[in-house]
Backbone as numpy.savetxt, mean C-alpha at the origin, in Angstrom:
# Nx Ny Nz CAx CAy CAz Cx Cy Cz
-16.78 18.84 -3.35 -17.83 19.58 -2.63 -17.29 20.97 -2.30
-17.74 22.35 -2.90 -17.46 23.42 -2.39 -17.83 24.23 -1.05
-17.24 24.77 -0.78 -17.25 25.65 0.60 -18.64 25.51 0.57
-19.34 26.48 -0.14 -21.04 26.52 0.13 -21.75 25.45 0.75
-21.46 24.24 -0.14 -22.37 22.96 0.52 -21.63 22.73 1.87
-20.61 22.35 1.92 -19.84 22.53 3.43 -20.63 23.14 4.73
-20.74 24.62 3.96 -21.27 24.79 5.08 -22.25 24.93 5.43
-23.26 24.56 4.54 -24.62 24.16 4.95 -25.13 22.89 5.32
-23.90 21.77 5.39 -23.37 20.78 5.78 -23.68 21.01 7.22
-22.98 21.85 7.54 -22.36 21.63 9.12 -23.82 22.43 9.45
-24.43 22.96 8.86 -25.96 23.57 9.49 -27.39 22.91 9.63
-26.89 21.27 9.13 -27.69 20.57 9.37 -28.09 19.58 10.76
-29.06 19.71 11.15 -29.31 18.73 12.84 -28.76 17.59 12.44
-27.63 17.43 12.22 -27.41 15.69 11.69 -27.83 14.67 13.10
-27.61 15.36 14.33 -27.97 14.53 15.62 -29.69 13.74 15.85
-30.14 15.18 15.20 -31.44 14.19 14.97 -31.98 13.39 14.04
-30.84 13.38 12.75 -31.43 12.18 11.53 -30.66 10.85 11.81
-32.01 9.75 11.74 -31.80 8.41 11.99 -32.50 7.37 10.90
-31.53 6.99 10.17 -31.55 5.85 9.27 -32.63 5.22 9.21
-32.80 4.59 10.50 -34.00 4.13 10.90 -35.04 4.54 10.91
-35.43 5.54 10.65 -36.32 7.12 10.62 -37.24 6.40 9.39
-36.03 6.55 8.24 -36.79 6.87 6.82 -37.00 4.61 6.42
-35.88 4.16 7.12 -36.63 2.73 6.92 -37.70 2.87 7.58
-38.51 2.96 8.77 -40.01 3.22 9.25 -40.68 4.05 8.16
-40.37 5.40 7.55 -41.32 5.66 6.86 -41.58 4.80 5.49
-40.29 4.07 5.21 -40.71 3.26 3.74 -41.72 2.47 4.25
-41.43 1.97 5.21 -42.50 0.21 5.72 -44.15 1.39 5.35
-44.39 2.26 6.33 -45.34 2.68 6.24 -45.84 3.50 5.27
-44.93 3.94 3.88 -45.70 4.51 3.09 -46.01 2.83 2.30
-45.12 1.91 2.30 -45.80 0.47 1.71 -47.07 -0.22 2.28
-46.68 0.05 3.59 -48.10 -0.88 3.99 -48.75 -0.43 4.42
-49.12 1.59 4.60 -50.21 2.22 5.11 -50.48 1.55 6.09
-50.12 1.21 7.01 -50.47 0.60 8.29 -48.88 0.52 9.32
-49.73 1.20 10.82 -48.58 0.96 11.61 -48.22 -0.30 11.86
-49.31 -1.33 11.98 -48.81 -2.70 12.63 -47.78 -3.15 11.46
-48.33 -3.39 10.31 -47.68 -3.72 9.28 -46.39 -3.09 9.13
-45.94 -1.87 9.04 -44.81 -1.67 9.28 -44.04 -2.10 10.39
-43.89 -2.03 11.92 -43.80 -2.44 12.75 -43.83 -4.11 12.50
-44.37 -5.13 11.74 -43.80 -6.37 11.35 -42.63 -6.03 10.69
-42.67 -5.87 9.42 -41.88 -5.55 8.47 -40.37 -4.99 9.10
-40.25 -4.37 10.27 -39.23 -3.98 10.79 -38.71 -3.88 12.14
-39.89 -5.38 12.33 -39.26 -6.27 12.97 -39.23 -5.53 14.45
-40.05 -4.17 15.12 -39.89 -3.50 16.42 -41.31 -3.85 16.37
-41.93 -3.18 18.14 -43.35 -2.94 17.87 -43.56 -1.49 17.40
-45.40 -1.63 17.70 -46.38 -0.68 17.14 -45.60 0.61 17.54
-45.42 0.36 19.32 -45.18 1.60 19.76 -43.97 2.43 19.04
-43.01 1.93 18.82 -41.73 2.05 18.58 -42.29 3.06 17.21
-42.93 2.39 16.10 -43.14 3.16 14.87 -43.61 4.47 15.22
-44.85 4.34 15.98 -45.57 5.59 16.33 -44.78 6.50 16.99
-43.70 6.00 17.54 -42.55 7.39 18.19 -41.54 7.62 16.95
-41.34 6.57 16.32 -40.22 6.85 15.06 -41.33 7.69 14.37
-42.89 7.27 13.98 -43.56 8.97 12.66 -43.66 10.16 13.63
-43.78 10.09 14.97 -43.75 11.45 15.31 -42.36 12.21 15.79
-41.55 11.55 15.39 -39.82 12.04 15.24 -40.03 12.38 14.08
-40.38 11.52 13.05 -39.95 12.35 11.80 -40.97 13.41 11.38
-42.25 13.63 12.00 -42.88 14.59 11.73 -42.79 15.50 12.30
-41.60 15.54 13.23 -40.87 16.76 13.85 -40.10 17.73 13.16
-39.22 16.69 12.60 -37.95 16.40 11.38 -38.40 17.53 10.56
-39.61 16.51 10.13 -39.63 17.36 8.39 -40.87 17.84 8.34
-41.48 18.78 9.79 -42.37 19.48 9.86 -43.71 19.29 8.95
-44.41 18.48 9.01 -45.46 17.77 8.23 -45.80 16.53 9.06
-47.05 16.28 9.19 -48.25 15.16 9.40 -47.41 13.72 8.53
-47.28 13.46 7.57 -46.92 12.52 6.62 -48.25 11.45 6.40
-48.57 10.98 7.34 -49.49 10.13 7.74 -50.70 10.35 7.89
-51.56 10.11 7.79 -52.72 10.51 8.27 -53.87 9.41 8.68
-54.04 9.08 9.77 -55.26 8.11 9.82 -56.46 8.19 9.68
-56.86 7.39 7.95 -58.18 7.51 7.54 -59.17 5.77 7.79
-59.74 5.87 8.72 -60.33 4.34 9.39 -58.77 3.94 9.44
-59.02 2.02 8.58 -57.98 1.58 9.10 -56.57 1.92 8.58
-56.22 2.73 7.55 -55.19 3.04 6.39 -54.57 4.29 7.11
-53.41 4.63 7.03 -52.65 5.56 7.63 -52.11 6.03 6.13
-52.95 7.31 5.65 -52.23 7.45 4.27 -51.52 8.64 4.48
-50.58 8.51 3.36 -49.40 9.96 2.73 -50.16 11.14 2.61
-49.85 12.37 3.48 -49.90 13.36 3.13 -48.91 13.60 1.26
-49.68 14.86 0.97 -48.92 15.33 -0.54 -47.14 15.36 0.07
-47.11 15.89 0.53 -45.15 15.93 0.79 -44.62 14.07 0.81
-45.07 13.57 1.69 -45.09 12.10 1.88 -45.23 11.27 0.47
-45.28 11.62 -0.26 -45.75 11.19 -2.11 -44.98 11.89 -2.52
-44.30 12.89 -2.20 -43.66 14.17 -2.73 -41.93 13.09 -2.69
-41.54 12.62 -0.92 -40.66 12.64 -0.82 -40.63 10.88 -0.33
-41.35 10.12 -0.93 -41.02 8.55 -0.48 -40.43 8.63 -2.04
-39.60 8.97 -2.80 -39.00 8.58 -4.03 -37.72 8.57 -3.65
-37.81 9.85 -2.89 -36.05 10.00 -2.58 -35.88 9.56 -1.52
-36.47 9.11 -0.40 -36.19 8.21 0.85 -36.09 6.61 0.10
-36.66 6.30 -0.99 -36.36 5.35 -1.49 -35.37 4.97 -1.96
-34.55 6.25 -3.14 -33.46 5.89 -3.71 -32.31 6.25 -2.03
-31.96 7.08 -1.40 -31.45 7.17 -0.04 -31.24 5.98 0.28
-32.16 4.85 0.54 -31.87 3.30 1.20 -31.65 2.62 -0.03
-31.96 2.65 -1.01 -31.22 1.76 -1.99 -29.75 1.97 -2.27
-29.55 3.26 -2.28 -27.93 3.47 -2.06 -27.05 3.15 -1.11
-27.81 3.36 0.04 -27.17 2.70 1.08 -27.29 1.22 1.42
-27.78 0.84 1.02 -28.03 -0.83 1.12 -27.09 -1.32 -0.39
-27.22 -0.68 -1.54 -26.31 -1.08 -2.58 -24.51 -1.10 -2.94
-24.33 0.71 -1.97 -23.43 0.63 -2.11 -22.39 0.65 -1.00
-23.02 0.92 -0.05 -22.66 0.91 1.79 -22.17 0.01 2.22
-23.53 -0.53 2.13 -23.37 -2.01 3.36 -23.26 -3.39 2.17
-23.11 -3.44 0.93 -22.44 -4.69 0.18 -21.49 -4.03 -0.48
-20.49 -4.61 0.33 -18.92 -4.29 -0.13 -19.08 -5.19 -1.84
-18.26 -4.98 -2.75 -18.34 -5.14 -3.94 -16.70 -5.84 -4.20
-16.88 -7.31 -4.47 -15.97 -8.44 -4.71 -15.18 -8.18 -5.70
-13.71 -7.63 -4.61 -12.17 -7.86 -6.01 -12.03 -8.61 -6.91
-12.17 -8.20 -8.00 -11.84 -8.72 -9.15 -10.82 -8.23 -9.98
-9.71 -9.27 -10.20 -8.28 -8.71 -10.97 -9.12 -8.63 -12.98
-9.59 -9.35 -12.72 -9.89 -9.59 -14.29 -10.59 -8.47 -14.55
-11.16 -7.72 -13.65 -12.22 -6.14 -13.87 -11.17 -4.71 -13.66
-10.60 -5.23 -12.42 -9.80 -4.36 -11.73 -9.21 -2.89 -13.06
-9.74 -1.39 -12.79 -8.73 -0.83 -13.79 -8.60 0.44 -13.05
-7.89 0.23 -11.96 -7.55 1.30 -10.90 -5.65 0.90 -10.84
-5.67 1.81 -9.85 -3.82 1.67 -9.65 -3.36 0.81 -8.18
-2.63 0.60 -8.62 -1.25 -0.35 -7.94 -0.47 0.40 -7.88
-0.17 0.90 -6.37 0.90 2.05 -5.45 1.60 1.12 -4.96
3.30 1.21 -5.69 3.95 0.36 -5.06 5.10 1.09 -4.61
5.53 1.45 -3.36 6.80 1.89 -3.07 7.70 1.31 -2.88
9.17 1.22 -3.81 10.26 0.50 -3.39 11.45 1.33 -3.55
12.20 0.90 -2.90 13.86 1.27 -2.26 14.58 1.10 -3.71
15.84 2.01 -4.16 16.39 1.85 -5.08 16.65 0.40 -5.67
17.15 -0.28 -5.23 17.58 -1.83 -4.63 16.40 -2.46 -5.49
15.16 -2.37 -4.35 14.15 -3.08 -4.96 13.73 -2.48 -6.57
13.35 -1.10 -6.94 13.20 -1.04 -7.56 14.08 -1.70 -9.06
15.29 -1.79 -9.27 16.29 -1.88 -9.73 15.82 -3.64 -10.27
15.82 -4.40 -9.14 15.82 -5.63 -9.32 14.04 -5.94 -9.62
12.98 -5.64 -9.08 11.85 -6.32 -8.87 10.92 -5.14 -9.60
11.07 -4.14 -10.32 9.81 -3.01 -10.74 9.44 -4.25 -12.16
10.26 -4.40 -13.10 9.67 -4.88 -14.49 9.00 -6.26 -14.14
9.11 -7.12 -13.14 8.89 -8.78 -12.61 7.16 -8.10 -12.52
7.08 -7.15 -11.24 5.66 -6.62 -10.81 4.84 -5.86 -11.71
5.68 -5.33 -12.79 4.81 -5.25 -13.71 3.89 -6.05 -14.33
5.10 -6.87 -14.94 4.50 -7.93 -15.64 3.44 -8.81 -15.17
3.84 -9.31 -13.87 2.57 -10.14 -13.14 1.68 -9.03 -12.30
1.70 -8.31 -12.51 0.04 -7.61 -12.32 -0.49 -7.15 -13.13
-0.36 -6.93 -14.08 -0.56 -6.97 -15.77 -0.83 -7.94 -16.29
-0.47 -9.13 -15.87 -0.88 -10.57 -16.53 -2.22 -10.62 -16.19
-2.24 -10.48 -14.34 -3.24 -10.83 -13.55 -4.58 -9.88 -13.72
-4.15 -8.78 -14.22 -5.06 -7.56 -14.06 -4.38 -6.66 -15.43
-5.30 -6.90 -16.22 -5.01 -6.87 -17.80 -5.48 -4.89 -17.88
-5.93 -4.52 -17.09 -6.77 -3.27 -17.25 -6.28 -2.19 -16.32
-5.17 -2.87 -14.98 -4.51 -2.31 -14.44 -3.82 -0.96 -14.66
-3.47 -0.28 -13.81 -1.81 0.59 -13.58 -1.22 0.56 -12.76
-0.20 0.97 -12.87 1.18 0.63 -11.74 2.23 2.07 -11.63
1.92 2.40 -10.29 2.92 3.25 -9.97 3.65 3.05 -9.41
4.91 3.07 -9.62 6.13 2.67 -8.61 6.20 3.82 -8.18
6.86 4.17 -6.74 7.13 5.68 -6.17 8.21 5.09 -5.26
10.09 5.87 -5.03 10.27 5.58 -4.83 10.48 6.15 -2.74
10.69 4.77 -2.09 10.60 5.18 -0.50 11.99 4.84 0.02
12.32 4.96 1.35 13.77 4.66 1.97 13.05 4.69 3.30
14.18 3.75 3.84 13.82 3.53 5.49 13.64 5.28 5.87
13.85 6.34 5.70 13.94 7.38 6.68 12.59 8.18 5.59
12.15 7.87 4.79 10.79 8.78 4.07 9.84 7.93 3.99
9.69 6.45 4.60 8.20 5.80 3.60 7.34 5.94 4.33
7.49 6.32 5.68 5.99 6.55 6.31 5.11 8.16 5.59
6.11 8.97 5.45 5.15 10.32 4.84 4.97 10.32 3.53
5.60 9.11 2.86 5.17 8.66 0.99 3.99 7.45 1.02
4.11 7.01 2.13 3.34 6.46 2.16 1.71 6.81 2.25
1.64 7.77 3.16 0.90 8.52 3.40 -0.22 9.34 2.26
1.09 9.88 1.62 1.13 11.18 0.91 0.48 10.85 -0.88
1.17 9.38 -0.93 1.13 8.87 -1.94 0.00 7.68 -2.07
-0.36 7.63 -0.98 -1.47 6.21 -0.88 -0.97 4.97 -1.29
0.03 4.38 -0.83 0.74 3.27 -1.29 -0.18 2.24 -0.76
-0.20 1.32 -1.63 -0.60 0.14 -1.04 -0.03 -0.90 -0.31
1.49 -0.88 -0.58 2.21 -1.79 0.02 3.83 -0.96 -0.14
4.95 -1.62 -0.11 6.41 -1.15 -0.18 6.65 -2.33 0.20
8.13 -2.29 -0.72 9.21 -3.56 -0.83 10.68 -2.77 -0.43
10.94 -3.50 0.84 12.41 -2.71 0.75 13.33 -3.22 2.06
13.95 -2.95 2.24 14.98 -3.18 3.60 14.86 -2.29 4.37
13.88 -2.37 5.60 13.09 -1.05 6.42 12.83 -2.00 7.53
14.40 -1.48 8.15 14.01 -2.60 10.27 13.54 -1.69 11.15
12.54 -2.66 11.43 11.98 -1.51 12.95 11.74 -0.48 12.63
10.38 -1.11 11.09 9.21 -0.09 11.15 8.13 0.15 11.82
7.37 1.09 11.83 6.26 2.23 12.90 5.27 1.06 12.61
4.51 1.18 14.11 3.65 -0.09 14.21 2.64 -0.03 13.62
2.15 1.44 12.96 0.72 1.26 11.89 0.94 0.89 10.55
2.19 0.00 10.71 2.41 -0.92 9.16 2.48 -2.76 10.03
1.78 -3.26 8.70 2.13 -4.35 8.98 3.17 -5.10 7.96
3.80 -6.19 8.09 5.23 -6.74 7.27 5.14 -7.99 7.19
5.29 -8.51 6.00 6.05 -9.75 6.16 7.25 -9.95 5.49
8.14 -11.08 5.89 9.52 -11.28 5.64 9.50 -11.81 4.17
10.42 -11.50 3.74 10.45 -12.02 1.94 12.09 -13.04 1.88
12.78 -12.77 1.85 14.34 -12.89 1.63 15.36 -12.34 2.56
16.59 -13.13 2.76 17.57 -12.48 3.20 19.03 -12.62 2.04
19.20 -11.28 1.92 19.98 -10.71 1.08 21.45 -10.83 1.51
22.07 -11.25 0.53 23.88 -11.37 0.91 24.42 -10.55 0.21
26.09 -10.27 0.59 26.39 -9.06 -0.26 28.15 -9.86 -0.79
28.07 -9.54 -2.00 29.04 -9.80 -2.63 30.40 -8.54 -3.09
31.46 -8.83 -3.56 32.20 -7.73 -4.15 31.71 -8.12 -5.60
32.33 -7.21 -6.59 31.75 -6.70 -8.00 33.04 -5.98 -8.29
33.45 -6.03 -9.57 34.87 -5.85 -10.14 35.02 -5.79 -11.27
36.24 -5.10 -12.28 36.28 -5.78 -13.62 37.08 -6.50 -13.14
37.45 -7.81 -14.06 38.27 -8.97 -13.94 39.40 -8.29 -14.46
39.39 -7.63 -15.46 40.83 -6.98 -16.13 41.32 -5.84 -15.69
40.88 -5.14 -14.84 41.81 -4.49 -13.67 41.84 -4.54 -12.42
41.58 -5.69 -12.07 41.36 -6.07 -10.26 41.45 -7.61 -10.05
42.56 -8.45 -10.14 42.97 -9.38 -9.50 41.73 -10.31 -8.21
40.94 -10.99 -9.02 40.31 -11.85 -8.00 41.51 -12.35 -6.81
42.49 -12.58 -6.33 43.38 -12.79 -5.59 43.57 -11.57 -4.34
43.68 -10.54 -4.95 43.49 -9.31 -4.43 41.88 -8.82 -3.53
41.13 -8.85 -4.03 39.76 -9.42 -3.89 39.65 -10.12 -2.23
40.43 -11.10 -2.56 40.30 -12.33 -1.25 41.01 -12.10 -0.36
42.27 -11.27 -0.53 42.72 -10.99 0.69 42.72 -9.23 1.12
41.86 -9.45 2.82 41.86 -8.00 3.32 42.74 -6.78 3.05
43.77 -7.10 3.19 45.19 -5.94 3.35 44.90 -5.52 1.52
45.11 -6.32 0.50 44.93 -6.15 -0.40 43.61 -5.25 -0.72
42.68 -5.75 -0.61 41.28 -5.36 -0.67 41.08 -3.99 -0.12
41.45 -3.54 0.53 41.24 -2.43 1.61 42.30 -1.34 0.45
43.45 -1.97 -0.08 43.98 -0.84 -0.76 43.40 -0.86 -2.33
42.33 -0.96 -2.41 41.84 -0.79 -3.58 40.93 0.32 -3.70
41.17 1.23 -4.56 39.47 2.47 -4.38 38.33 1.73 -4.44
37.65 2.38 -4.09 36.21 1.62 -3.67 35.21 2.62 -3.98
33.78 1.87 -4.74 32.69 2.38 -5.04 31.97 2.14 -4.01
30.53 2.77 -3.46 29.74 2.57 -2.65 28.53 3.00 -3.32
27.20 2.27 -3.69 26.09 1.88 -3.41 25.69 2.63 -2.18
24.87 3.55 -1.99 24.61 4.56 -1.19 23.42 4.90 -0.65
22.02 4.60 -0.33 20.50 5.47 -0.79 20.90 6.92 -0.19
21.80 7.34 0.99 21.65 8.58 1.30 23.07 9.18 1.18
23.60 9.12 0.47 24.42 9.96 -0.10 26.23 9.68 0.94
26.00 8.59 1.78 27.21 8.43 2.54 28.12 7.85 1.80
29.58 8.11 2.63 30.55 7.41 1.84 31.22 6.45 3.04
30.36 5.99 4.08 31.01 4.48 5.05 29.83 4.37 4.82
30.01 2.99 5.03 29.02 1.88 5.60 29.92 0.97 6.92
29.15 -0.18 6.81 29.31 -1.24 7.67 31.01 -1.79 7.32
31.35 -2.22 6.18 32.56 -2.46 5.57 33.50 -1.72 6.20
33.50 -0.10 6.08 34.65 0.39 7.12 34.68 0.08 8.61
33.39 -0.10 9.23 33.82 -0.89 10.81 34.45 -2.16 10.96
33.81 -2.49 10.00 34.59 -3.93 10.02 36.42 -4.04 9.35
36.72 -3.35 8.80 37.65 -3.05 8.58 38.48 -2.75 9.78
37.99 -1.56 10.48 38.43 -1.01 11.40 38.81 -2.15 12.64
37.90 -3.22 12.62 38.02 -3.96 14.05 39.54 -4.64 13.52
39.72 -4.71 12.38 41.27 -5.27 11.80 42.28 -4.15 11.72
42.52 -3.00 12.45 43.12 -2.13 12.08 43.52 -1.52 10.27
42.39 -1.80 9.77 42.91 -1.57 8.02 41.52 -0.23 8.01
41.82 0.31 6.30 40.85 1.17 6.22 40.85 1.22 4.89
39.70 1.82 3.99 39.82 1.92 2.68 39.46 2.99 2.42
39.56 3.22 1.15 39.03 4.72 0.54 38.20 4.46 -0.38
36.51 5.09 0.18 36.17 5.25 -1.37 35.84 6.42 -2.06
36.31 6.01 -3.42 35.81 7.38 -4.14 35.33 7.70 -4.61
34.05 7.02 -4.60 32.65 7.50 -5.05 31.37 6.61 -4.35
30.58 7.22 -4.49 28.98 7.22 -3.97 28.31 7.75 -5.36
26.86 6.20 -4.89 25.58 6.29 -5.65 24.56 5.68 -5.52
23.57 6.39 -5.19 22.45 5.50 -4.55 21.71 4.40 -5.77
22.58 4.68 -7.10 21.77 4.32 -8.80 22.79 2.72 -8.69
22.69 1.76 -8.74 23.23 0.72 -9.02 23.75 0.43 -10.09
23.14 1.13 -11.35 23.91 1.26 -12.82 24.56 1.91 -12.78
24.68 3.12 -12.13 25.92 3.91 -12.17 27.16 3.35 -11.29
26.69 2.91 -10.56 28.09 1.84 -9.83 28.58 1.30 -10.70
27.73 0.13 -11.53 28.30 -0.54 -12.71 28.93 -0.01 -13.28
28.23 0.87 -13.96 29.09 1.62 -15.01 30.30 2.13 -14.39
30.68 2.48 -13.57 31.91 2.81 -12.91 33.17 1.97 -12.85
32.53 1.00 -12.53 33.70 -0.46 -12.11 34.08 -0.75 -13.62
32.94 -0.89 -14.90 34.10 -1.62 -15.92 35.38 -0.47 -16.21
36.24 -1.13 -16.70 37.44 -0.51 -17.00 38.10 0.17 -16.02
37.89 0.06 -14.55 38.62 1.41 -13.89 38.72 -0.08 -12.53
39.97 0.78 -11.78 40.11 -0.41 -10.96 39.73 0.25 -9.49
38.25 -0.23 -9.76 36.80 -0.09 -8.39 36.47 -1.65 -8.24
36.46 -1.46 -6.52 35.53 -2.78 -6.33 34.34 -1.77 -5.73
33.38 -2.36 -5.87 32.05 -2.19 -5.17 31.61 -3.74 -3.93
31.63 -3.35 -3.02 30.40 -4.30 -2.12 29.00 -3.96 -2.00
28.39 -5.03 -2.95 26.89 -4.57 -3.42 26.26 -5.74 -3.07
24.78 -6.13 -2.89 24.18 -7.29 -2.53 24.12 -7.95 -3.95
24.07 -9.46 -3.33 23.93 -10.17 -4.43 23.13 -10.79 -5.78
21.79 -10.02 -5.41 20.85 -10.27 -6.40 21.33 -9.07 -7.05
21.83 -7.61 -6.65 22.35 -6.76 -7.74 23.35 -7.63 -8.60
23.99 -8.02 -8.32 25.71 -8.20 -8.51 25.30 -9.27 -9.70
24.22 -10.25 -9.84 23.96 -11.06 -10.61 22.65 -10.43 -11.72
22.63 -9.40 -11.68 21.34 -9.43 -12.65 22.16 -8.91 -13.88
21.73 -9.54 -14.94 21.46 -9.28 -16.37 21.41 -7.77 -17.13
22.54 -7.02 -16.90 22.25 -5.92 -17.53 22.38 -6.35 -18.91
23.62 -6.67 -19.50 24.05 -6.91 -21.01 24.96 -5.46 -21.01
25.29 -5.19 -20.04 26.65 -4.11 -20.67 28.05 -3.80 -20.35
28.07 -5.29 -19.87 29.67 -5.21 -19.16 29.91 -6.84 -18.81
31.27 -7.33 -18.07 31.39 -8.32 -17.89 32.53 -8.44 -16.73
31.44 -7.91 -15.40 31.78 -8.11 -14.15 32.15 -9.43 -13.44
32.97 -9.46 -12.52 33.51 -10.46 -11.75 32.66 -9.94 -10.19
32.41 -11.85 -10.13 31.98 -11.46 -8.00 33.06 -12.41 -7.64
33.08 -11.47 -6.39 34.03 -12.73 -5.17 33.25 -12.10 -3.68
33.89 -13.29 -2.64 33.23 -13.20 -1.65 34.11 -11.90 -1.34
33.36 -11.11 -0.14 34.33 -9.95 0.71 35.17 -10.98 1.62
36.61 -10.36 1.63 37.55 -10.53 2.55 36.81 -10.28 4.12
35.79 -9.87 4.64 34.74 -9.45 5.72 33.85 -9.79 5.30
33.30 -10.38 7.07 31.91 -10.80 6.72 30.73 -10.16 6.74
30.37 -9.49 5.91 29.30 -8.45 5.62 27.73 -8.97 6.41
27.43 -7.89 7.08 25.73 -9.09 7.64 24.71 -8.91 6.82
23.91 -9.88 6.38 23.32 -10.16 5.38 22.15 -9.10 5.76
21.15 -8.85 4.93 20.11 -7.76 5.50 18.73 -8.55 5.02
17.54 -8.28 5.68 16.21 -9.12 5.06 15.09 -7.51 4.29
14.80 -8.12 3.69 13.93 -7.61 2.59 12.44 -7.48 2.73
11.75 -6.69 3.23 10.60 -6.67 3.65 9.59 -6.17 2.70
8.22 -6.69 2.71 7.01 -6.01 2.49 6.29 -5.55 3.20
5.88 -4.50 3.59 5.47 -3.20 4.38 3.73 -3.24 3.33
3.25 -2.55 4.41 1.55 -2.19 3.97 0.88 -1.85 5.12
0.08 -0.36 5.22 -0.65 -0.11 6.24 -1.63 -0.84 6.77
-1.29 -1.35 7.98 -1.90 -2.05 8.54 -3.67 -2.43 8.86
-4.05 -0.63 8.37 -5.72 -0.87 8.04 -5.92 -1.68 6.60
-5.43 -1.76 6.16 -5.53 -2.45 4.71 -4.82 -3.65 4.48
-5.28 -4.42 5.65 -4.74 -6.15 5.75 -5.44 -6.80 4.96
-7.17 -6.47 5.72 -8.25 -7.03 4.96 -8.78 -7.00 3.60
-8.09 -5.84 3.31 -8.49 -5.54 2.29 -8.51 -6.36 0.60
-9.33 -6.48 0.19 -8.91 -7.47 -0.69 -8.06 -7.31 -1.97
-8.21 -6.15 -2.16 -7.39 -5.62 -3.45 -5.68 -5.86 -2.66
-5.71 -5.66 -1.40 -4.52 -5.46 -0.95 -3.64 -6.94 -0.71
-4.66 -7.50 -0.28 -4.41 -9.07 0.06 -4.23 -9.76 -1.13
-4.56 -9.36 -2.85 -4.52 -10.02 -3.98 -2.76 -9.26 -3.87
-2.52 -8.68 -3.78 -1.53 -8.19 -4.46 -0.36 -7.91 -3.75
-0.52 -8.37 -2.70 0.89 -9.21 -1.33 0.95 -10.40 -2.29
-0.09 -11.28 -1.98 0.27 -12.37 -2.99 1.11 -12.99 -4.02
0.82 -11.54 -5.31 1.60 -11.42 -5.86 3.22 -11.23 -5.46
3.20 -10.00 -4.75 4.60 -10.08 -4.42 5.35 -10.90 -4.08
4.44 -11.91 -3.25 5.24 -13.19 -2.10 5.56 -14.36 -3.64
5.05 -14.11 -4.47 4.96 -15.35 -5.38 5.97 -15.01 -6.41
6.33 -13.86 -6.63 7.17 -13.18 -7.83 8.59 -13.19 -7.08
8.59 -12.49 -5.90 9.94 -12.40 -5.50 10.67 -13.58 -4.99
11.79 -13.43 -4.96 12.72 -15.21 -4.45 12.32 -15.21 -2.89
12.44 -16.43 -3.11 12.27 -17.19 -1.60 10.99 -17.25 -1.23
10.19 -17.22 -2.08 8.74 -16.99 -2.42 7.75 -16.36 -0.80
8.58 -15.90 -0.41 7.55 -14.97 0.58 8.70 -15.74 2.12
9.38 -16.46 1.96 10.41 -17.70 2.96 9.55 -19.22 3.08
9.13 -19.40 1.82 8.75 -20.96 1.99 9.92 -21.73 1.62
């Protein structure tokens, strides 16, 4: 809509147009009669006769005219019951009957925001099963982090987000999916599973870090610290393949969660062991603005998520 209509928009009495207006004039250009309209819509006589002389305020014209018992259309009134007609058919068609989700029709988009993590492990799974489900679909992944998904969210019209995000803003609603453990990750041929298991050892090993914002501690160095030990790492990456790729051949451990640590790349042949520390496990959330609970496109496709990802939503 350009400026022009805009602002002849805002130059309209919208205070005095009432819906109800032009349903009274349909009844009465159908049944040429006040009583009859006034059945038909269910008020009395009086009520109509103040609703035609509102609208013959309105739209400056008689409309009506009482000839004996028939209250007929002025020429404008014939002129303009076509388009007061199509007016309530639109609004009764497309207004007020919401129109039933269907995946099998569905060929709009799927805004999904997820965390490196998630994306990494769960983007090709959600493809596939909303693509199964909804053959006509698209899918945007966009990616979010606990400290950006409320203004991507926003910005981007997400429908939902998958990610590790505690004590998010209350105009999202969540449910719990999984709780995530974290393993070490190694080559076997330059890093001693033995070494691995014990702290003092472990701590003098360089160390990779798995990152989303670019730090080089985490949780691992406090905990370290409560043992008087410390480690070094020497590198950061928020990319999980590039961690990988780091550790074969070079002697890096990484502490990465464990659905990373086990997935299926095909390009290396990593070792896990438990951490010498007990790492606290983290839970995995699905996020979605909370006006769009009801929604049904939105509610098909939580579903999905709860059914694709492990722990099937925590059943």
């Amino acid at each position: 809509m350009n400026q022009m209509n805009l602002t002849r928009l805002s130059e309209i009495r919208w205070k005095s147009i009432d819906l109800n207006l032009l349903v009274v004039f349909a009844f009465l250009y159908e049944c040429r009669s006040v009583s009859g309209a006034a059945e038909k819509s269910f008020v009395s006589q009086s009520a109509v006769s103040h609703s035609l002389s509102r609208l013959r305020q309105l739209l400056d014209d008689p409309l009506f005219e009482r000839k004996g018992h028939q209250m007929v259309p002025t020429d404008y009134a014939h002129q303009i019951a076509p388009v007061v007609t199509r007016l309530l058919d639109t609004v009764s068609q497309e207004l007020l009957i919401k129109p039933v989700f269907e995946p099998e029709t569905f060929s709009g988009v799927c805004r999904i925001g997820l965390t490196d993590y998630a994306e990494f492990l769960f983007a090709p799974q959600l493809y596939d099963v909303i693509r199964g489900a909804a053959p006509q679909a698209q899918v945007s992944f966009v990616h979010v982090n606990r400290h950006n998904y409320q203004s991507v969210a926003e910005q981007e019209k997400l429908d939902l987000m998958i990610g590790s995000i505690p004590g998010h803003a209350a105009q999202f609603a969540s449910q719990w999916l999984y709780r995530e453990q974290h393993v070490c990750l190694f080559d076997p041929l330059q890093v001693d599973a033995a070494e691995v298991g014990d702290m003092a050892r472990f701590s003098a090993i360089e160390q990779a870090l798995v990152s989303p914002d670019g730090s080089l501690v985490s949780t691992v160095d406090r905990l370290l610290d409560d043992h008087d030990l410390s480690r070094r790492v020497t590198v950061a990456s928020r990319n999980f393949m590039t961690i990988r790729r780091l550790l074969f051949q070079r002697r890096l451990i990484a502490v990465v969660p464990k659905l990373m640590a086990a997935a299926e790349t095909g390009m290396d042949a990593l070792a896990v062991a438990e951490p010498p520390v007990q790492v606290p496990d983290f839970d995995m959330l699905m996020l979605w603005p909370d006006v769009k609970t009801q929604d049904e496109k939105n509610q098909w496709l939580r579903q999905l998520v709860v059914e694709t990802l492990p722990g099937g939503g925590g059943k």
